[in-house]
C-alpha positions in Angstrom: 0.0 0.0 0.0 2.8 2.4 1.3 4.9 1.6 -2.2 1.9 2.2 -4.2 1.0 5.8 -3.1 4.7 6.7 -3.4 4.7 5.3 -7.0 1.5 7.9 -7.6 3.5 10.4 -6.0 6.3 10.0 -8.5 3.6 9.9 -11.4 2.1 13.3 -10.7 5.3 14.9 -10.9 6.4 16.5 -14.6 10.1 15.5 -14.1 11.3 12.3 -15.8 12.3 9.9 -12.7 13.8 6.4 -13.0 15.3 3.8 -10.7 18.1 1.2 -11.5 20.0 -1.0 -9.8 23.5 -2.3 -9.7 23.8 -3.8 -13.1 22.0 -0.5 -14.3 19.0 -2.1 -14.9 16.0 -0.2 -14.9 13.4 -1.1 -12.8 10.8 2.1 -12.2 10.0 4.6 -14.9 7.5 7.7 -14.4 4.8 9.2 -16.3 6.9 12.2 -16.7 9.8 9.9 -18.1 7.1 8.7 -20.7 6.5 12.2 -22.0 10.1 13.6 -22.0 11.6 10.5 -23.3 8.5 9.3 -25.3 9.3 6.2 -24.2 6.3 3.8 -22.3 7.4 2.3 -18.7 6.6 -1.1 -20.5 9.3 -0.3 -23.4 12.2 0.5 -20.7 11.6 -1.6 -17.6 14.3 -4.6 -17.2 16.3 -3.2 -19.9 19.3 -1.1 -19.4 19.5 2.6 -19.5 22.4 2.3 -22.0 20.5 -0.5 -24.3 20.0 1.6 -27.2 17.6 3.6 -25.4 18.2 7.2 -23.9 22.0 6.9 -25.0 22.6 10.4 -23.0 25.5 12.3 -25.1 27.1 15.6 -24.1 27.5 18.8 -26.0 30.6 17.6 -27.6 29.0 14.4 -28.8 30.4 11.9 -25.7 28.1 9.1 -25.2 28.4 8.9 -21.4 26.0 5.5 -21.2 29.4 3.9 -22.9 31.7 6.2 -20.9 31.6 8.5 -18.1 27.5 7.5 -17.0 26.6 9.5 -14.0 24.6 6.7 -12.7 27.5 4.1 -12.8 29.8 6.9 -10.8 26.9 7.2 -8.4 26.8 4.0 -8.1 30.8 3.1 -7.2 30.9 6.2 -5.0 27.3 7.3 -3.6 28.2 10.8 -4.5 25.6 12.8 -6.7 26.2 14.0 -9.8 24.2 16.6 -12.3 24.9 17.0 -15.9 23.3 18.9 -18.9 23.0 16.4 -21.6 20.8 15.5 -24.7 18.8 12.1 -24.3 17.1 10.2 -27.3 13.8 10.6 -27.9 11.7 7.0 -28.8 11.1 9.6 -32.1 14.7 9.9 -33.2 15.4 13.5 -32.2 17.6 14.3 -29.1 16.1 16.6 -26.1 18.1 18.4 -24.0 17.5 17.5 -20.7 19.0 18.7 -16.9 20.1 15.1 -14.9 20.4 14.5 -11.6 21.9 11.2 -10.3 21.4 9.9 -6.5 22.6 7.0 -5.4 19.6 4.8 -3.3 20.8 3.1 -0.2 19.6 -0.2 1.7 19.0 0.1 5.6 22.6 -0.3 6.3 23.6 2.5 3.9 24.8 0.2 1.0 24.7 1.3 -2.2 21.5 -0.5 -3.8 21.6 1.4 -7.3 20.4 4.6 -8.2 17.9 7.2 -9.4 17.7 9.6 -12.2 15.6 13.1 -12.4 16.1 14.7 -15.3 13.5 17.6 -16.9 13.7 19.0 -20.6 15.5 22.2 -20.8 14.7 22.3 -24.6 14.0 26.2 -24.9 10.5 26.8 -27.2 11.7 28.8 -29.8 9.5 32.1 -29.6 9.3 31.9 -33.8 6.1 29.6 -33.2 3.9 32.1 -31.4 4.6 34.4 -33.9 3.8 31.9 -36.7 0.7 30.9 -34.9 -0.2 34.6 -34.9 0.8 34.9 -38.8 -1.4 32.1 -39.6 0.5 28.7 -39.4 -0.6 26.8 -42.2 1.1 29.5 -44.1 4.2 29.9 -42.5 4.5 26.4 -41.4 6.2 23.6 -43.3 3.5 20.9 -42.8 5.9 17.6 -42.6 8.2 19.0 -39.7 6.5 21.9 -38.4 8.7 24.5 -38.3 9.0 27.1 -40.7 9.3 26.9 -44.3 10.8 28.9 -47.1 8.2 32.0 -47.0 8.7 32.3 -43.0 12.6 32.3 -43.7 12.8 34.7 -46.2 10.4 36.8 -43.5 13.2 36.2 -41.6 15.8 36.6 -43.5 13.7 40.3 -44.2 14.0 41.0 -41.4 17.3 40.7 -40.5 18.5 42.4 -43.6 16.5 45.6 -41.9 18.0 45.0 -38.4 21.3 45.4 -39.5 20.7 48.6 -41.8 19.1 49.9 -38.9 20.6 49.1 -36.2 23.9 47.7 -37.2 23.1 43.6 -35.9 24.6 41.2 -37.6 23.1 38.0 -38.5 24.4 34.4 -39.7 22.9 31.5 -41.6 23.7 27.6 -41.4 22.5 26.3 -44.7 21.8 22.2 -43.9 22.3 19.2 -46.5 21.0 15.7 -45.6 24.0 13.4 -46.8 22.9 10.5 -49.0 18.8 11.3 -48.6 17.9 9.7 -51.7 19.4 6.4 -50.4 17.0 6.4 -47.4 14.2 6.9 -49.4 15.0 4.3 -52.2 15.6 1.6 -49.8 13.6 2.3 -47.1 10.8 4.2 -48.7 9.7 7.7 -48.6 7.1 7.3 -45.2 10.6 7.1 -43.2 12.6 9.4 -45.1 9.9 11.9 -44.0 10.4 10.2 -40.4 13.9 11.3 -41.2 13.2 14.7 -42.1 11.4 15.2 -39.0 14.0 14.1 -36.7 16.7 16.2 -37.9 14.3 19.1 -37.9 13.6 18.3 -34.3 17.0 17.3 -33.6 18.4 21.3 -34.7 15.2 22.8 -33.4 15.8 21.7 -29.8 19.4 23.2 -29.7 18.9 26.8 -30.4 18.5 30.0 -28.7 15.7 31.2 -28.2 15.4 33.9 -31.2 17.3 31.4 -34.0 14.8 30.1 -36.1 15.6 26.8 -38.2 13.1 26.3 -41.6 12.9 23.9 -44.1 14.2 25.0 -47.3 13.5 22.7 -50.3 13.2 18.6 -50.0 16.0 17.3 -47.5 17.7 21.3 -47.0 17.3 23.4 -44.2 18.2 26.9 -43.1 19.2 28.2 -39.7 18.6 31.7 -39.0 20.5 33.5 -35.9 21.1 37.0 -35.3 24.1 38.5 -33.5 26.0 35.7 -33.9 30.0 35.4 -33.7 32.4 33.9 -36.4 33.4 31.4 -33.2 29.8 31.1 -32.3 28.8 29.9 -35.5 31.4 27.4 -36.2 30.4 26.1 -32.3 26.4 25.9 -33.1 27.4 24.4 -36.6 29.3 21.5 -35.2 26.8 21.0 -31.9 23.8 20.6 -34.8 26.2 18.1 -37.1 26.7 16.3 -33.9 23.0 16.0 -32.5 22.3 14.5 -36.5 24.5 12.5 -36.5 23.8 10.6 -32.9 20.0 11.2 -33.8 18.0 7.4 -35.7 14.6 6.5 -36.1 13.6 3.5 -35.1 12.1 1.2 -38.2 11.0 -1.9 -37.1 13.8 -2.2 -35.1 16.5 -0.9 -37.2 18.3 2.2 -36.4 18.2 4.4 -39.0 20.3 7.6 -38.8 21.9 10.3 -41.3 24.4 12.7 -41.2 24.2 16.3 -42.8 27.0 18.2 -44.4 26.8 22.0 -43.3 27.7 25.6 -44.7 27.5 29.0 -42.8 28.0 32.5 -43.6 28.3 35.7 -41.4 26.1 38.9 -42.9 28.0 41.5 -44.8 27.3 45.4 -44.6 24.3 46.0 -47.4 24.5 42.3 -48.4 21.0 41.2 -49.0 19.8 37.6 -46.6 19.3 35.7 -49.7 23.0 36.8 -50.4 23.8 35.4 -47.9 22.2 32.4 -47.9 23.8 31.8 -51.4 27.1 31.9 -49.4 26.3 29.5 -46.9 25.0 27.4 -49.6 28.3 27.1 -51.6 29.3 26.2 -48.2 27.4 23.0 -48.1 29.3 22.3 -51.6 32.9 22.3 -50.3 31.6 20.0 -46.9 30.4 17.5 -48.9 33.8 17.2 -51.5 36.0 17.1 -48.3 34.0 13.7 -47.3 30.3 15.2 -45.9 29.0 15.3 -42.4 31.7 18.7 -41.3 30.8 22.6 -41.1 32.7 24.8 -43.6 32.3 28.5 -42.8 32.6 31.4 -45.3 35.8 33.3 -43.8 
């Protein structure tokens, strides 16, 4: 009775919370673990956290379920640990999330395993109130849900004006899946638009809150960020290669995953957003001769 109303306790909660034990076996999994992770309790439960599952990697691409897992520290030392990380989502797409690791203890204060709390910190990008406001189903590519060509060259538009005006500078990532037509000649086109999705959602989750990302034409995308840094670029440019690359959908119970060969460009006095987009572009060209899935930057 006592262990049931703490399990409704730890189901009213919005935080993802999830217990394993020595082996790192998972054997409890919250409603608010469901909905972060998309993952059901029945899908997770006896498996282990790193069996193709969450697979938590760090900004720089370090899958810590293979090496440095919070939860096995916690577990060889009792001592808590917190980490910013991006999980996988049962959808393909990574979500960043904030973890906390605790190590649970028997009655004599041995190490029994240990819990996890994690919570998204995936920050909303304000671009879809204003496309809600705009009218979506015009602004809105209707595959991935994020905005397509006419919002970006909005966007773009707008830019342009800012830094006439006001003298802010913008900078655009132009995105190339690498080998699309394969996926969709050998595994058909219902999970190359899976695909499509996930990287969307993949590069939507990892931006500030005023960079927009939009779908440009078939498997291309545009990332759109104002005041943005030579350094800062190149940074974003390889986070967003990285969080591609380590994204898959799941078909049937093949992993599926792509990489995507980048291009950015930094705005020019009285150079036009299409301009440079058209930079960034040729960008994507010189990426994909030097092998694909790398950032090349317009210096």
């Amino acid at each position: 009775m006592e262990t049931e109303f703490y399990r409704q306790v730890l189901d009213s909660i919005a935080d993802g919370v999830y217990f394993v034990d020595r082996e790192r076996r998972v054997t409890f999994w919250n409603r608010g673990a469901e909905r972060i992770s998309g993952y059901a309790a029945g899908e997770v439960i006896g498996r282990s956290c790193a069996d193709n599952i969450l697979r938590h990697v760090d900004a720089s691409g370090k899958q810590l379920c293979v090496t440095g897992c919070p939860l096995e520290a916690v577990i060889a030392d009792g001592t808590m640990r917190e980490a910013q990380v991006f999980l996988h989502h049962k959808l393909g797409h990574r979500v960043p999330v904030d973890v906390r690791a605790t190590a649970m203890r028997g009655s004599k204060g041995e190490i029994l395993g240990a819990v996890e709390i994690f919570n998204s910190n995936a920050k909303q990008v304000n671009v879809l109130e204003e496309i809600q406001k705009l009218r979506k189903e015009i602004l809105t590519d209707p595959l991935t849900g994020i905005g397509n060509r006419r919002y970006a060259e909005m966007r773009l538009s707008e830019c342009e004006k800012d830094q006439k005006d006001y003298g802010i500078s913008f900078a655009v990532l132009f995105v190339d899946i690498d080998h699309f037509k394969d996926v969709n000649d050998t595994w058909g086109h219902d999970v190359g638009d899976k695909v499509l999705c996930m990287v969307a959602k993949a590069m939507s989750n990892a931006l500030r809150g005023l960079d927009v990302v939009c779908r440009w034409e078939g498997e291309e995308f545009v990332v759109i960020m104002s005041n943005m840094s030579a350094d800062g670029l190149g940074n974003l440019g390889e986070r967003l290669r990285m969080l591609v690359e380590y994204s898959w959908v799941d078909h049937g119970g093949k992993m599926i995953s792509v990489t995507a060969s980048f291009g950015g460009a930094l705005s020019r006095a009285g150079e036009s957003g299409l301009d440079v987009v058209r930079r960034a572009d040729s960008q994507v060209y010189r990426s994909k001769e030097e092998g694909r899935n790398r950032v090349s930057i317009d210096s």
